[in-house]
Residue, then its C-alpha position, 0 to 999 in steps of 0.5 A: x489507497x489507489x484511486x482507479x479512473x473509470x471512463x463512463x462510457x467504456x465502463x456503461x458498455x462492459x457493464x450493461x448499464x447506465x451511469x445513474x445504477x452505477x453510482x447508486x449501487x458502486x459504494x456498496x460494493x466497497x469503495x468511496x467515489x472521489x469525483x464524478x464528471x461527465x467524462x469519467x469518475x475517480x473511485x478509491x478502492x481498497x488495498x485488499x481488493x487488487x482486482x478492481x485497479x482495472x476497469x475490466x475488474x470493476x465492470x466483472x464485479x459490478x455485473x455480479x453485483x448488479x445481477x448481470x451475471x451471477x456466479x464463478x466464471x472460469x478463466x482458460x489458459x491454452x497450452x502454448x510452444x513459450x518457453x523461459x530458462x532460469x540461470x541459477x546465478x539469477x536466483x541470488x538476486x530476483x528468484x521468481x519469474x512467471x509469465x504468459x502470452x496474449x493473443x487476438x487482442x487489439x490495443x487501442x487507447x482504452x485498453x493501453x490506458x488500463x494496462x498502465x494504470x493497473x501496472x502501476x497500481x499493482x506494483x505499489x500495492x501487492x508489489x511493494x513499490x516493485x521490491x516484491x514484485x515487478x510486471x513487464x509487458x511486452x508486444x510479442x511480434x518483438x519477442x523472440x522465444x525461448x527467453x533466457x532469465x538471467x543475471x548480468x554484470x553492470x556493464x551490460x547494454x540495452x536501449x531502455x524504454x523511452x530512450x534511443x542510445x543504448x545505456x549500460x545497467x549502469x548508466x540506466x540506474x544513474x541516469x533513466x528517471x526509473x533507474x534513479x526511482x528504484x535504483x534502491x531495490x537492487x542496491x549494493x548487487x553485484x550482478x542484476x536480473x535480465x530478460x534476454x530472448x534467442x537473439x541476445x537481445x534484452x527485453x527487460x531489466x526488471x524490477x527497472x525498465x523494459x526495452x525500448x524494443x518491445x514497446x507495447x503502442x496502439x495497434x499491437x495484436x499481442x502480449x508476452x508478460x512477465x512478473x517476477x520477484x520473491x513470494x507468492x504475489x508474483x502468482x496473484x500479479x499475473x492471475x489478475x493481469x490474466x483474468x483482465x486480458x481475458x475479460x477483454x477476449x483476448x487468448x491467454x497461453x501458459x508459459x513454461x519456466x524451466x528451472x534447474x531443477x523443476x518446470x512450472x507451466x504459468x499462470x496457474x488459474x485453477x480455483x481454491x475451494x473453501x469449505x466454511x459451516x453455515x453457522x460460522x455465517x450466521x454467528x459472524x452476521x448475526x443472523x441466518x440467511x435463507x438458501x436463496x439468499x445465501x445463494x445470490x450472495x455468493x452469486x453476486x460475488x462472483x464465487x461458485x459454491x454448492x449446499x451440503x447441509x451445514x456445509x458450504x463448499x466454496x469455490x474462490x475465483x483465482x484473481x481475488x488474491x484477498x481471500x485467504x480465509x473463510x472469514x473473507x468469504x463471510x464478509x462478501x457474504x454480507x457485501x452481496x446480500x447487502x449492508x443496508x439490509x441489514x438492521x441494527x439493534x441494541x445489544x442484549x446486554x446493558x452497558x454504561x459507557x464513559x469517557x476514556x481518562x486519556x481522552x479527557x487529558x487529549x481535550x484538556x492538552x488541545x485547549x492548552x496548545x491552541x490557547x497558545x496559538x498552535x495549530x493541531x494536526x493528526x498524522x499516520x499511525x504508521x510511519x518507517x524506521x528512517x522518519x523516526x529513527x536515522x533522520x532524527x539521530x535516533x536509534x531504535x532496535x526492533x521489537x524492544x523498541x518498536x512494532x514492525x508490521x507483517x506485511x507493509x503495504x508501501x516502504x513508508x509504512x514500515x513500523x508503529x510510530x514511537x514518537x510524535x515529533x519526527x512526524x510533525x518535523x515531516x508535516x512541516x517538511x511538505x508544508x515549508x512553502x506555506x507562509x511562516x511562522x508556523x506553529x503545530x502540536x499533535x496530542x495522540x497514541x504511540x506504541x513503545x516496546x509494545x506498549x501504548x503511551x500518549x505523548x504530546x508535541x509541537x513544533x514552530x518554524x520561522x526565521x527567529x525560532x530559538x531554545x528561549x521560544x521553545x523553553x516559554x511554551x513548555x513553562x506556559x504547558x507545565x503551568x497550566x497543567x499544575x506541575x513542577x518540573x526542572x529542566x536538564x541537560x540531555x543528551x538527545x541527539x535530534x536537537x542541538x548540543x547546548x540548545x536541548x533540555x530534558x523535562x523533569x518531573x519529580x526527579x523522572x523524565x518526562x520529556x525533552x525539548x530544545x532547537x531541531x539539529x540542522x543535520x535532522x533539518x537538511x534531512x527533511x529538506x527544510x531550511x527554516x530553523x525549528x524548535x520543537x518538544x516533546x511530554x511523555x504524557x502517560x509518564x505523568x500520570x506515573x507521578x501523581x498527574x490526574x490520580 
């Protein structure tokens, strides 16, 4: 989750209070404080809350919360003389482009260091690490309009940002640090998307680099900004970046982006409305809300509304791009009366509870692997097709084998995990400069063809780990869980050839074990060999294990 630095005295002047309020009342508002020193504090904020990565959002959210200033504010776009023109052939590759100009704001340090960081912050979130969604900003004195967003061959040339030479699109994703970082996006592209102005002058390779001649520094007076990409996150992007720029009093003027066929003025900063029953509110919360304090609720979060009865109409202000329905709405309800308001109590119906049976194996296993001296770890739940499939020599076909997710947040959480051991091959990958031999296990959930399954695995790595190692920790397992089991050849391509075993338990597998393929090593850059099993625990209880 990103964590914003907020600078205490930039942020006590736009919020209107001392520091001391701010940290009583900032986590209740949704976040975790990770570091508080004299100069700044480090917050965490939530993924679905993209207009607080700037010190501009978390200063309008605080003023509401804090009673400063209560309800929706509406944010103006002017009309503007800005024009960009959309070559078709541009739409195959990167199809979306919106973009607005900035005027009477002066750059200074403060404000260049939240550009950065909400940029960055944006493209790894809603952007998804630049794929969906990509930001340029731009000093608009170096900008010469109308601009012209189309798509070129590799052979074309600029000078890119932070070098002097001009480089071709070619030699920029070979030899730019960010042509290398994100040169995947636009893989295998024939032609790839541009931003050139009227003097045939390139201002942006997105989603890659900027030019170097529109480099925004201390002391420009204005912006152009572009965003472009392929969905709707293209529009949340810039209505946020608006809202930010305008918090700052700065003049935002719309853009005109003629298309073939259309014309869109952007950014759309007109509000949604939402109309959600007061009974919904009271059923989710548990309680009924008086109108006063339903009012400063929705104040405080900085929504508009008006009371029709058991209505209420909602107006959602157009940088929260995390509202999507009124259930949102009802939880910021929540958040602006307070949680520490509101009391628990014990349910009207009686219950007895009891331990889950694969917690109790859980604890039994952990006992058995510390016993012989592992070291347990927890990894993600969420992980991507190539840890746990193409860098283990495995193969895995969507949905009859795993779970993507709808919408990932980054590229390295694209799936549910469907096995332990590629995992703690990655632990050991991001711990290979600690001190050797070492020796981890994770006992825990994965979800096979939509189903969960527990499953325990370890791994050791030092210089002398063998098939024999690995074999005597799955026989030392087996023997304290009471079972008989039979080792046979497998044919699982993620261990050696000849240095592998299945686990067999009444004529059933139930897990493989053996020496990690040096193939799957390299992968991970790791050079230590490693062992490692796997016991596909739920299997077990097929066979008449803890029945």
């Amino acid at each position: 989750m990103p964590v914003i630095t907020l600078y205490w005295d930039e942020l006590e002047k736009m919020v209107g209070v001392e520091r001391d309020k701010i940290l009583e009342r900032l986590p209740m508002l949704g976040c975790d404080i990770e570091r508080v020193d004299d100069e700044c504090i480090d917050v965490e904020f939530f993924p679905n809350r993209p207009d607080l990565y700037s010190i501009e959002g978390v200063a309008r959210a605080l003023r509401g919360f804090l009673d400063i200033e209560l309800g929706y504010v509406e944010y103006k776009v002017m009309d503007g003389n800005w024009k960009i023109y959309v070559d078709e052939k541009v739409r195959q590759v990167r199809p979306r482009i919106v973009g607005c100009v900035v005027r009477e704001i002066s750059v200074n340090e403060e404000l260049l260091r939240s550009i950065i960081q909400i940029q960055e912050d944006l493209h790894w979130t809603i952007g998804r690490n630049r794929r969906k969604m990509a930001i340029g900003i731009h000093d608009l004195d170096k900008v010469n309009f109308p601009l012209r967003y189309t798509a070129v061959t590799s052979d074309f040339s600029f000078v890119p940002l932070d070098f002097k030479e001009e480089m071709s699109v070619k030699e920029i994703l070979e030899r730019h640090p960010k042509g290398k970082e994100y040169r995947h996006i636009l893989e295998n592209s024939e032609l790839y998307p541009m931003i050139i102005d009227s003097k045939d002058e390139a201002i942006s390779f997105p989603p890659i680099i900027n030019a170097e001649k529109t480099r925004v520094k201390e002391g420009t007076s204005g912006f152009f900004v572009d965003v472009t990409g392929f969905d709707e996150n293209v529009d949340r992007a810039l209505r946020i970046l608006t809202a930010m720029f305008i918090d700052r009093g700065g003049v935002v003027e719309g853009v005109e982006v003629v298309y073939p066929e259309k014309v869109e003025k952007t950014p759309d900063m007109s509000p949604e409305k939402l109309r959600i029953r007061r009974s919904e509110v009271s059923s989710l919360l548990g309680f009924e809300l008086a109108d006063e304090d339903l009012k400063l609720a929705l104040g405080r979060m900085r929504y508009g509304f008006s009371l029709d009865g058991d209505e209420i109409e909602v107006v959602v202000p157009p940088y929260r791009a995390d509202v999507m329905h009124e259930w949102d709405v009802i939880e910021d309800i929540a958040i602006g009366y307070g949680y520490e308001k509101i009391h628990p109590r014990y349910p009207r119906t009686a219950g007895i509870g009891k331990e889950h049976e694969w917690n109790v194996v859980r604890e039994m296993l952990r006992e058995i692997m510390i016993g012989l001296g592992f070291t347990e770890v927890i990894t993600f739940t969420l992980t991507n097709e190539r840890v746990m499939y193409s860098f283990v020599n495995r193969r895995g076909e969507r949905w009859k084998d795993y779970i993507p997710l709808m919408h990932p947040i980054t590229e390295d959480h694209t799936i549910l995990r469907t096995s332990l051991l590629p995992k703690l091959i990655e632990v050991i990958k991001f711990n290979k400069h600690e001190p050797m031999p070492q020796r981890i296990f994770e006992a825990g959930d994965v979800v096979v063809a939509g189903e969960n399954k527990l499953m325990l695995a370890g791994c050791s790595t030092h210089p002398r780990a063998n098939f024999s190692e690995v074999r005597s920790v799955v026989q030392a397992i087996m023997h304290e869980l009471d079972l008989s089991w039979e080792a046979e050849e497998s044919d699982d391509d993620l261990f050696l050839k000849g240095r592998r075993a299945d686990i067999v338990v009444k004529g059933k597998k139930a897990g493989v074990f053996g020496e990690i393929h040096p193939e799957v090593l390299e992968r991970f850059e790791i050079k230590m060999p490693v062992v490692g099993f796997e016991i596909y625990v739920s299997e077990l209880f097929d066979t008449g294990f803890l029945l």
